[in-house]
N, C-alpha and C positions, 0 to 999 in steps of 0.2 A: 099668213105663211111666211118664210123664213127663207129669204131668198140671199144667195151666198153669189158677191159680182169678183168675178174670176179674173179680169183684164188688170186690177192694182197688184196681185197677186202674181202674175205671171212679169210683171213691170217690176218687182221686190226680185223675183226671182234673176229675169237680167241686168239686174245693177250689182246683185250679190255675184253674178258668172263675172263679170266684167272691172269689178271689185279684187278679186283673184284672182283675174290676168292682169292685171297691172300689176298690184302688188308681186306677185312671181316673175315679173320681169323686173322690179328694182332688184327683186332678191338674185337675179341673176347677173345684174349686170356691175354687186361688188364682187363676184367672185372671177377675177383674170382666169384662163386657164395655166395651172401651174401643176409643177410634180412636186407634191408636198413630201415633209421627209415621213417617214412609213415609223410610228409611233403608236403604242397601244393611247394613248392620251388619257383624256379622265373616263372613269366609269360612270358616272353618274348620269339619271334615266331625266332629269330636269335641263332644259337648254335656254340658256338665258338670250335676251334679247343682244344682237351682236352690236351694235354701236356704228364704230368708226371700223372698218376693213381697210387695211393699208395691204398690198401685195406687193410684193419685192421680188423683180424675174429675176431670171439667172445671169441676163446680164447688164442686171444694177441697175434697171430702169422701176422708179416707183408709178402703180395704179391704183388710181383710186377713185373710183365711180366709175370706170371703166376707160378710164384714160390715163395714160401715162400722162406725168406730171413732175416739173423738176422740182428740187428740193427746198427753194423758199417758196414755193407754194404748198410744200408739204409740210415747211413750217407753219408757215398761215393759216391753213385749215387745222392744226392744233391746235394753234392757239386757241382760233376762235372757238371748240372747242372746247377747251380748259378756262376761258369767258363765261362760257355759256351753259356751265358745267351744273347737275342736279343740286340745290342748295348753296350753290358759290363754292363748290369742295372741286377741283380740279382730280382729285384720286376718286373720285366717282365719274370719271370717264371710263368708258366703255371701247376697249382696243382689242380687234382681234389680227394679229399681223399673221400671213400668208406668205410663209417666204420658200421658195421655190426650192427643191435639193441643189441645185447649181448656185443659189445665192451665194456671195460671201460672207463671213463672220462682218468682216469689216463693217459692209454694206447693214447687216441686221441688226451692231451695234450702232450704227450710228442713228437709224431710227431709236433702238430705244435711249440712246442718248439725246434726243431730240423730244420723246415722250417723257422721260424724267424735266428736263430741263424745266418744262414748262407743268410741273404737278402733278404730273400722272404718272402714277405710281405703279401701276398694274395693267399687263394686258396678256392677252390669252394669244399663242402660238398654235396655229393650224397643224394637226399632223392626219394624214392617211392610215389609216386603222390596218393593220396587217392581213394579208389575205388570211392566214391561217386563225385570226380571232374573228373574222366577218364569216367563218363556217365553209370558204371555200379553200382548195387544195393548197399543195406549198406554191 
C-alpha cells in the first residue's frame, strides 16, 4: 500500500507561509510613506524587479531601507552599487526614486546627479496613478 507522510508537507507548507512574511516585509520596509506626484506613469502589465529604492521626503531628508540617511552614505550605497553592478555595467543598476509631491527639484536633482556621476544612467520615478484611471470618482 501507498502510504502518503503528511507532517514534511505541512513543514513545506510553513516555510513557504513564513517565506512571504518576510519577504513582504523587506518589500515594505523600502517603501517610506510619501505623497507621490499623481501621474498616469507607464502602462505596461510586466513589473520589473525594483533594485535600489531611494525616497526623498518633503523635507529633504533621504530613506533608504527605511531609514533616513545623510548624503555621503547615499553616495556610498551607490557606489557600491555601481561596483557591484550586473556584468561590471554600472547602467544596469536598477533605481527607482520616490520623491514626495513636497520634494524639491533641487533635492531630486541632486540624487540624480549623484546617480549619473557614478554610471547609472537610468532610473524609474514613482508616480500615484490618478483616481480617475484606477476606476474610482474624480
Amino acid at each position: 500500500m501507498f502510504d502518503v507522510a503528511i507532517v514534511p508537507l505541512i513543514d513545506v507548507v510553513f516555510f513557504l507561509i513564513t517565506f512571504f512574511m518576510v519577504t513582504a516585509q523587506f518589500a515594505e520596509a523600502n517603501r517610506a510613506d510619501l505623497q507621490l506626484p499623481i501621474e498616469a506613469g507607464e502602462r505596461g502589465e510586466s513589473r520589473e524587479q525594483d533594485g535600489l529604492v531611494i525616497n526623498l521626503t518633503g523635507a529633504g531628508e533621504v530613506i533608504v531601507l527605511g531609514s533616513a540617511i545623510p548624503w555621503d552614505e547615499l553616495e556610498r550605497i551607490i557606489m557600491d552599487q555601481a561596483k557591484t553592478a550586473p556584468g561590471g555595467d554600472p547602467g544596469a543598476v536598477r533605481v527607482v526614486l520616490r520623491a514626495d509631491r513636497g520634494a524639491s527639484a533641487a533635492q531630486l536633482n541632486r540624487v540624480i546627479r549623484l546617480l549619473s556621476s557614478h554610471g547609472v544612467g537610468t532610473a524609474r520615478l514613482a508616480t500615484e496613478i490618478p483616481s480617475t484611471e484606477r476606476g474610482g470618482g474624480p
